[in-house]
Structure formats: C-alpha cells, structure tokens
N, C-alpha and C positions, 0 to 999 in steps of 0.2 A: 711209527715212532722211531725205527731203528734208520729211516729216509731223513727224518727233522736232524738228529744227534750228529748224523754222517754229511747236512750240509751245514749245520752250524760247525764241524770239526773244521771242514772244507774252509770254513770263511777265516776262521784262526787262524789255521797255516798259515793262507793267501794274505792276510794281515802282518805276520809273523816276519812274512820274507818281504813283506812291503817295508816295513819298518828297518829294512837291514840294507834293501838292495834297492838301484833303481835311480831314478831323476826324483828332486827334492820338491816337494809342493807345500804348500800352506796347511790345504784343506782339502780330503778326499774325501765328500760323499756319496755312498754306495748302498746295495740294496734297498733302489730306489726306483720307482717308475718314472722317469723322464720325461716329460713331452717338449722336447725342444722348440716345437712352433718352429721351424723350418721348412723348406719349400716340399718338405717329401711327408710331414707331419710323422718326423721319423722320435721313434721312442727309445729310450737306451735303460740303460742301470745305474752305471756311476759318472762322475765327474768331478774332475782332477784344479784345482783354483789354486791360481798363483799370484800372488802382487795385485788381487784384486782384481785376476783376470779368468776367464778360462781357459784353460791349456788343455782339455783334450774331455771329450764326451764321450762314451761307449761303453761293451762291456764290461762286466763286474769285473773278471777273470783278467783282463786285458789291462785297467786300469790299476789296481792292486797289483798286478804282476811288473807294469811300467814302472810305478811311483812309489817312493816315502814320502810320509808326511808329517809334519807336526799333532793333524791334528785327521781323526778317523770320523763322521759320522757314518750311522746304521739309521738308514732312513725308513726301516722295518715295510719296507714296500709301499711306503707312502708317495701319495701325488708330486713331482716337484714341475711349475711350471718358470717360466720367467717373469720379474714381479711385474702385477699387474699396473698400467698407467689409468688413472683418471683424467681421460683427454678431455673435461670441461669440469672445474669446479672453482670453488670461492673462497681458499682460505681464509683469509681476510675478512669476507664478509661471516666467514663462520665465526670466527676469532670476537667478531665486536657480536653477533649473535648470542653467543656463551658469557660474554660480562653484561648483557645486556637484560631485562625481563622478559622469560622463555614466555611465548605466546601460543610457542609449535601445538598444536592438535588440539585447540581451544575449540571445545563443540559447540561455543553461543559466543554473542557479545556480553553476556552476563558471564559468566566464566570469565573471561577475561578480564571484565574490570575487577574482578574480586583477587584473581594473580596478580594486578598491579597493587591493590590494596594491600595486598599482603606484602608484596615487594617493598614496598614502600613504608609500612610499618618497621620493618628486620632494617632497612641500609638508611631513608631518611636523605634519600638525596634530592637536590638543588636543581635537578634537569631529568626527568626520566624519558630514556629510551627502554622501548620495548620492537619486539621483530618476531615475524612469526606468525600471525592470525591471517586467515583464510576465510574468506567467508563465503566459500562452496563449501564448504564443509559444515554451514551452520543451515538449517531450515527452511529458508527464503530465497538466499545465496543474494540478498543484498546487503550492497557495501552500506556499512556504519553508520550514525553519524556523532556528533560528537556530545550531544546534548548531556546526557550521563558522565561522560566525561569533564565536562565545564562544574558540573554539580561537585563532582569528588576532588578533580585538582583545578581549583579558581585561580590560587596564587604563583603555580610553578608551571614549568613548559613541559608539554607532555608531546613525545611523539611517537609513535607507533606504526613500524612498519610492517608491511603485505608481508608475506612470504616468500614472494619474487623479489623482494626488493624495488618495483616498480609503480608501488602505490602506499600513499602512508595515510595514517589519522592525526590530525594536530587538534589540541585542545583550543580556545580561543585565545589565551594567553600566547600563546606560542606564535597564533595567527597573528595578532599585531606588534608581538615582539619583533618580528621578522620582518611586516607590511607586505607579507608575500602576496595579498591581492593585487595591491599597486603596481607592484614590481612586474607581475607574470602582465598586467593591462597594458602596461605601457614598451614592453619587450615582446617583437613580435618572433621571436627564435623559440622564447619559452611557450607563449601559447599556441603556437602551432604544432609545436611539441607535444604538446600535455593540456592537462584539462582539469578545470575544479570540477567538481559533483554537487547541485543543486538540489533540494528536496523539492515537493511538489508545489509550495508555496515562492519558491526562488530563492528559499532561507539556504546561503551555504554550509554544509554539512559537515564541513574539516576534512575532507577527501580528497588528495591532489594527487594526480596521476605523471607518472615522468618525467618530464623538464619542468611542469609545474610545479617541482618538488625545490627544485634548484635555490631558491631563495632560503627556504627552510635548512637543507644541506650544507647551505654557505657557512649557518651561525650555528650549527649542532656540533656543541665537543667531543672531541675524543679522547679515547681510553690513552693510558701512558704505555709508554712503550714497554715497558715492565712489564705490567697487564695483558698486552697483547702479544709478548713474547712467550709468557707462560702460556695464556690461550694456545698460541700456535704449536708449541711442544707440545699439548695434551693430543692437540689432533694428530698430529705426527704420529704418535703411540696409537691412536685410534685407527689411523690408516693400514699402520703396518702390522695392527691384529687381525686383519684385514686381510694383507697380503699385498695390498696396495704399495708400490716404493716408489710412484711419480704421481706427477699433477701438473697439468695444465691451467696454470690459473690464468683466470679470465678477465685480466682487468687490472689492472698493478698502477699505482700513483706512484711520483718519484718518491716521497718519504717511503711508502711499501716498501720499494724495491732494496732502501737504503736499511731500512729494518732488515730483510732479507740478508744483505749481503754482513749485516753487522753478526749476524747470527750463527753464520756459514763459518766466519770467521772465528767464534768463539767454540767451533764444533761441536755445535748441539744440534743446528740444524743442515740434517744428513738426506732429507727426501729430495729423491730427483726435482725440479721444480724450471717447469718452462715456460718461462715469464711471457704474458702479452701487455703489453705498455697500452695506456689508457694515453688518447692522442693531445698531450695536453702541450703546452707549450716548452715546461723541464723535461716533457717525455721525448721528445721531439729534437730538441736539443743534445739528448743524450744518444740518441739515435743517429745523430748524427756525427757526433765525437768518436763513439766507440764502433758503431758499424754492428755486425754482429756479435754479442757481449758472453764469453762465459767465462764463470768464477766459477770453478771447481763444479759443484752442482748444480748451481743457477744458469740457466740459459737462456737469452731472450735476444729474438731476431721476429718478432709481431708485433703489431697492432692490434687492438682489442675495438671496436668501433659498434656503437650500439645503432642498429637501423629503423627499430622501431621497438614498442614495446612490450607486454607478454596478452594472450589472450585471455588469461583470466581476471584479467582489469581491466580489457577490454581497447587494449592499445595497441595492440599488434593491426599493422596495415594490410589494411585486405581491399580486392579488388572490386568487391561489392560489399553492403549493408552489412553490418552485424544481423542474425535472425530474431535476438531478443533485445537491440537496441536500433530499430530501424533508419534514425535519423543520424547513423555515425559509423565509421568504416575503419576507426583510427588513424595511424597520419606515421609520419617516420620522424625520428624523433633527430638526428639527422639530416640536414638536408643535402639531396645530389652534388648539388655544390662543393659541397665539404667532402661527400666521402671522394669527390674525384680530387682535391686537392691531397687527401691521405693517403688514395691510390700513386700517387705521383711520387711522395716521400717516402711510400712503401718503395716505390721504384727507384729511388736516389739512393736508401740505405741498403737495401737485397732483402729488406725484409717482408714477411709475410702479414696479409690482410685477414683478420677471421672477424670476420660482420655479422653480429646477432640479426636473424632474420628470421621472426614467426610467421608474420601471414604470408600470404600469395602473393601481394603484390609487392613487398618487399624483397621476396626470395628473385623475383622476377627482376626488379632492377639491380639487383646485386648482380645475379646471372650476368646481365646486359654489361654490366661493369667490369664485372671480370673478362670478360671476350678479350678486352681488350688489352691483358697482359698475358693472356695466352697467344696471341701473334707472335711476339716476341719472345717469353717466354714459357716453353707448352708445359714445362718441368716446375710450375710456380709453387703450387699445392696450397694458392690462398683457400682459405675455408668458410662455410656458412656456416654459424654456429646454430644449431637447434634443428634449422632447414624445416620447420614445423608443417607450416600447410603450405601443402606446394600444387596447382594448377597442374593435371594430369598432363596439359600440354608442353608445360612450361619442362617436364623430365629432362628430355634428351638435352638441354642444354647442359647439364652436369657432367655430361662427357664432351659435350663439342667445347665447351668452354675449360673441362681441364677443375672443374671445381670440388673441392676434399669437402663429404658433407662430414660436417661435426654432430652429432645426437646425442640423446639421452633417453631409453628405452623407459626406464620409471617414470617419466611423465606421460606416458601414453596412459598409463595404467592408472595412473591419478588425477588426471584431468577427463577419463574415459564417462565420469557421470553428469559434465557439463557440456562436453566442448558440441554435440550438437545441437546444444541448446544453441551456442555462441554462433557455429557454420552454418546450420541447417543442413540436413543430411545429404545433400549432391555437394557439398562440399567435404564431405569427411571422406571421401574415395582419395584425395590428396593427401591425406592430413596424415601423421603420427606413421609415415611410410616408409621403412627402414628397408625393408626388401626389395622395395624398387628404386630407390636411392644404390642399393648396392648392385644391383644388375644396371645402372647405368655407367657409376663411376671405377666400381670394381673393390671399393675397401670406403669404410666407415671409422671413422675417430668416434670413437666409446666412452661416453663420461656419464655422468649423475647430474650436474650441475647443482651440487653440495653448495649451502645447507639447503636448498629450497627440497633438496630430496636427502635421503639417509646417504651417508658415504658406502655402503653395504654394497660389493659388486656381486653378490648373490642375487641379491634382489632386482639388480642391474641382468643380469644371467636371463631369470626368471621369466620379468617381463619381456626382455625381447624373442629367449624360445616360445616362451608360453603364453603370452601374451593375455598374463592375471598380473595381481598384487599379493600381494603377502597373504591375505586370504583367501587364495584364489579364485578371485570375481573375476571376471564373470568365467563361471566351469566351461564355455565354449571358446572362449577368448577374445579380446579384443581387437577385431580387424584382423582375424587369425592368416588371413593369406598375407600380412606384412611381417609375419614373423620370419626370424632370421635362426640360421642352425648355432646349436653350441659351440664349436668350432668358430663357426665365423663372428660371435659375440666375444670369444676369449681372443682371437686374431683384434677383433675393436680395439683391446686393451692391452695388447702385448705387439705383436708386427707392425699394424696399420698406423696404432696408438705413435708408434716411434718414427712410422715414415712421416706421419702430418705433421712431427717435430722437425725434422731433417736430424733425426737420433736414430736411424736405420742400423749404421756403423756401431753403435758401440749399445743398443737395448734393443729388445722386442725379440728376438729369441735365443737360444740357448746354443752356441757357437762359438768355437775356438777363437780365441780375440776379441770375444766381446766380453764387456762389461758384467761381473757375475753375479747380478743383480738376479736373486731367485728366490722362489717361496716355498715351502713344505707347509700341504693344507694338512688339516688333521682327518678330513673325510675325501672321499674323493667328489673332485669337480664334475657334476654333474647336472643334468635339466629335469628332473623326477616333474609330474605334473602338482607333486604338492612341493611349497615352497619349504625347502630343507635351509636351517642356519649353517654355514661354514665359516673355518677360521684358520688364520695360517698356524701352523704349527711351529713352523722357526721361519724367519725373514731375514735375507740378505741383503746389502745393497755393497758393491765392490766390494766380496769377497767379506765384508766384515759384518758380523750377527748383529743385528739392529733390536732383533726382539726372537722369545722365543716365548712357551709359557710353561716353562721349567724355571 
C-alpha cells in the first residue's frame, strides 16, 4: 500500500514540474504500455504528440521530465499500439449494405424471404435491394431459385445479393426489365465472365454469377448521397471502436471517390482511407491528370482489378474442375488482355496494381504478369488480393516476382465447411495459406474484406493465430500449420499494412515523425485460444481523439 501512494506521489510531482518546465507539446500520454511495432518491437511508457505528430517516445520519467503539455493522459497501463489498418475492405459496399434489406446470417431461403416481407411491409418501396444471403450457410448449400420470389413480389424488381457480392437472385420482373438474358447471349465479354444458373429442367432460376450481373447493375438505383454519407460516418465510428483508423478500399468509382473527397472536406470524414480506383474509363483518366493523388487523408495511387470471381459461387478460376461441379472450373472475369493493358497504365501513372485472385489458376497468371514489372521495377509492391488457392508450386513466385500478397484470415474460418467440398482435398494444401505466403514474401497486408466478413480485427487476430471462428471450430484448427504468430498478424495491420500503401513514412508504427495515429485497447491484445471481444479505449488519428468511450 505504502509502494502504490509513493508512486502515485512520484507521478504528481513528475506532472507538476511537467506542467511548469520543459518543451511545449499538445498531448502527453503516459503510464502506458507502448508497443511501437518498430524494428526492435521495442516497448516504452509515454509519448509526447505535437501538431499532430510524435515528437519523442520512451520513458515515463524522461518524458514528463522533457515536456509540458496542454493536455496529460494516464493511460493506467493500458495497451497502446498504432491504429490498426484494414488493408482490404468495402466501405461503400458496406454503406449501400446498411440502407439495404440485411440478409446477413439468414439460416434458409425461407428466412429470408419473410426479412424481405417484412421489409417491405415497414418502407414500401418501388425497387428492393437486398445483400447478404449465403447459401453455405443454409442445409443443401444450393443456390436459390426464384420461384417464391416471383410469388411474393410479381409487380416490382427485386434483387438480392451473395454476400460476396459476386452472385445475385433477381425476381422475373427484374429479369426482363433489364433483358439481361439477351444482353449477357449476345456479348461475348459478359458470358465468358459469368454464368446464369439453370435448374434441372433448363428453367432459369434468377441466379447470375459476375459479369453476368452486369446488365442487372447497369439499371439498379442508388442510395442519395445523404444516405450514403450518413451510412459511411456510422462505419467510421464503428471502425474506430474498433481501433481500426485506415482502410484499404477496394474498388472506388469516380462519383465514390468524389463522395469521398466531398466529405474530407466538410471534416467529418477523418479515416485514413487508401483509395484503389476501379479501371474505368473517369478512373483512368484521373490517373492520369493527377498521378499520385492525396487530399489530406485520401490517398490513391491503385488499381483495383477483379481477375476472377469468389469460390463460394463457384467463380473463382482454377486450374482443374470444381470437385462438386465437375463440368466447370470458373473463368477470370477479366480478360489477359485487359489486365495487360492496366498493367501498362499502372506503368504510365506509378501507380500500384492489386488484382483479386481466388483460384490457382488465376493467382498463377497474375504471378506471370507481375514478372514483368519486377524487371524494371523490384520495389513495385503490386498486390494479390485474397491470394486464395495458390498451387504449392506456383509459391516461390511471390518472392521472384516481388509480389505483396494481400489476405483476409476470417475467411479461412468461414469458408472452412465447404471449401473442400468446392477443391477436393489435394487441393486444400494451397488454399487459405497465410504462413507460406509469409515465408516466401516476408510481410502480409491484413484486412477482413468487410462487409462479406465483420470489420472486428479480433476476430481477424483469432483466426489467423488460432485458426477457429468466433466459436472456436474447429478446437484443433483449421490447417493449423498455416497459422501465423500474433505479432506478425498485428505487423499485417500496422507496419506491413502501411508499406503495401507506400504510407511506411508517416503510419504503421510508433516513431518520432510519424503520424500519431494510435489506439488505447481496453484489454490487452492478445491470442487466448477462446475467442476474447476487445475494444479501443480512446482512438487517435494525427494527434486528435476521434473516439473514446468516456
């Protein structure tokens, strides 16, 4: 007792004469467990923040004694690390998610259509979208079809998306509003892309897969920018309860970007946010105006390019047969062509290529593609996004080629009761391989790919040491030898996270000059083998308190 009294006397003082003498700072938090994520995974007490910056890290004693400040926290020995990044997510598509009818965790198609009945009863509107439904998750784990749905809504467009985003349901109204049959027969881009889904009599079932979506996407309204501004602030607040203070989104249209930049500007929206441009013909054009583009906290110097599509629709391009769809391999949605035309423009503007690539054979010609701006330049850091199933041979190309894999540790964990249905098991030695990705390339970009998965980088944690879910299934784990250490999943999301931005310089750890982008958890950061909730305690981003839960 008479030890507590005598160092709380101790920390007065040291405040006292902080407050009187010394260099001026903003904000000095102390009595604090530090993990600065630097090269030496060196741990400190306090840190001293100025103008939005950090001006000096170390001890308690040292720092109080250097500095006054306006403003003192007591971080009562709590964890502080640097805020975490989400290096793959979807704001945007979360955003139209949340004004949308929630489908998320619908355990039937009967479920479901009773949440659109409902929906539908309360708003009464003229188009429904809905997002969200999985049907691995339902009993059969086959896709829909729409009969039921023709029954309940005959006179308005219903559409309803996967929960990748890569596969939807349309009612029949919707089907001929659009003529998406005609349109996907007579364009040979979209059907080679994509695919309708037949039932056993050849009656189609309202189920279009990836580009065969295209026609449907063309005539689907969107939410007003109002709508989708508030959306986007609520997630903002949700990330940074989190801890989370960046995001990689993955896929940006110019209006996005202009939503974006309109919001930055109205200083509401304060998350770090590192745009990849979707290679459209505005995107492309701006890429080319601006070169590498940041406004305050928007960053965007990528390409977003989709190369094929997800395995649980069964689109993802593999090098042989599906195991439970024998006569189909998927396709790249994509063509070579094109992405080598992208790769070029990547090359004219400096900017970076990150190509979604689930199956084998996609990751394989990605590889093949990147080779060749590792010639030239070895320091590229274009990325795979997903890097899903990868051909145990095809590894070592991820360090001869120089290529940043990008992952998402929580889909291992939730795709872990189908996906050998989908490979067949001598394919699953590839598949969902975080640890041998990282022993080729030497650093991983760490993300969720939100909303298809929770934005919680707990659970992000979890699965990649422990390799369960939230329940911890399976108690032995999932392909337990591809787990990765705690350490090197919170480096995913803080160090690595900022080099695969080219944001090394000013985020990803805790260092004099950088950015004082930092979080205080309320537990400490840890990999317990049952899955623990955490939460930030106060959130930083440059120096100024974003959230806290006081």
């Amino acid at each position: 007792m008479k030890f507590r009294y005598l160092s709380i006397l101790t920390t007065t003082i040291l405040l006292c004469s902080a407050c009187m003498k010394g260099e001026s700072v903003d904000l000095i938090i102390h009595n604090a467990k530090i993990y600065t994520m630097d090269d030496a995974n060196t741990i400190e007490d306090a840190i001293a923040i100025r103008d939005g910056k950090i001006i000096e890290v170390g001890p308690e004693r040292e720092i109080l004694n250097r500095y006054r400040a306006d403003e003192f926290i007591d971080a009562q020995l709590k964890e502080v690390y640097p805020g975490f990044t989400d290096a793959h997510g979807h704001i945007m598509s979360y955003a139209r998610q949340m004004l949308s009818v929630n489908l998320v965790g619908s355990r039937s198609y009967n479920e479901l259509l009773v949440r659109l009945e409902k929906y539908q009863s309360r708003n009464q509107q003229d188009f429904i979208i809905g997002r969200g439904w999985d049907q691995s998750r339902w009993k059969n784990d086959e896709m829909p079809t729409n009969e039921k749905l023709n029954e309940l809504f005959p006179n308005i467009p219903v559409c309803l998306f996967r929960i990748d985003g890569h596969a939807l349901l349309a009612n029949d109204y919707l089907i001929k509003k659009s003529d998406v049959l005609n349109k996907v027969a007579n364009d040979s881009e979209l059907s080679s892309g994509g695919y309708f889904i037949y039932d056993s009599l050849e009656n189609f079932t309202g189920i279009m897969v990836d580009n065969a979506m295209n026609p449907i996407l063309d005539i689907l309204p969107d939410f007003t920018n109002k709508e989708l501004s508030d959306a986007i602030i609520e997630i903002q607040e949700e990330l940074y309860a989190y801890g989370v203070t960046g995001v990689h989104e993955a896929g940006l249209k110019y209006k996005e970007v202009k939503l974006f930049q309109q919001l930055i500007e109205e200083d509401v929206l304060n998350l770090n946010i590192y745009g990849m441009l979707l290679p459209t013909k505005k995107n492309i054009e701006f890429a080319h105006k601006h070169g590498v583009y940041q406004n305050n906290n928007l960053l965007i110097r990528s390409f977003k390019v989709y190369g094929d599509g997800a395995l649980g629709s069964r689109g993802a391009f593999l090098k042989a047969k599906y195991s439970d769809k024998h006569d189909h391999q998927g396709y790249l949605t994509t063509s070579v062509k094109r992405m080598k035309e992208i790769a070029e423009i990547c090359n004219e503007t400096g900017y970076q290529m990150n190509t979604h690539a689930i199956g084998d054979s996609t990751n394989r010609i990605i590889l093949e593609l990147y080779q060749n701006i590792y010639k030239t330049t070895p320091d590229h850091r274009w990325r795979i996004e997903h890097a899903q199933i990868i051909d145990p041979a095809d590894f070592a190309l991820f360090a001869k080629a120089g290529v940043f894999p990008s992952v998402q540790p929580t889909h291992a964990v939730s795709d872990q009761h189908w996906a050998e249905s989908r490979l067949g098991r001598n394919r699953m030695e590839g598949s969902y391989a975080y640890n041998s990705l990282l022993s080729q390339f030497g650093m991983l970009a760490i993300g969720t790919d939100f909303p298809v998965e929770l934005t919680d980088p707990f659970l992000t944690i979890h699965a990649a040491v422990n390799r369960t879910n939230s329940e911890n299934i399976p108690a032995s784990g999932f392909q337990p030898e591809e787990a990765i250490t705690l350490n090197q999943c919170i480096r995913g999301m803080t160090t690595w996270a900022a080099y695969a931005s080219f944001q090394e310089n000013e985020l990803g750890t805790i260092e004099v000059g950088k950015d004082a982008t930092i979080v205080l958890f309320e537990s400490p950061v840890n990999a317990s083998k049952t899955y623990n909730p955490n939460f930030a305690y106060m959130t930083f981003i440059n120096g100024k308190k974003v959230y806290s839960v006081e």
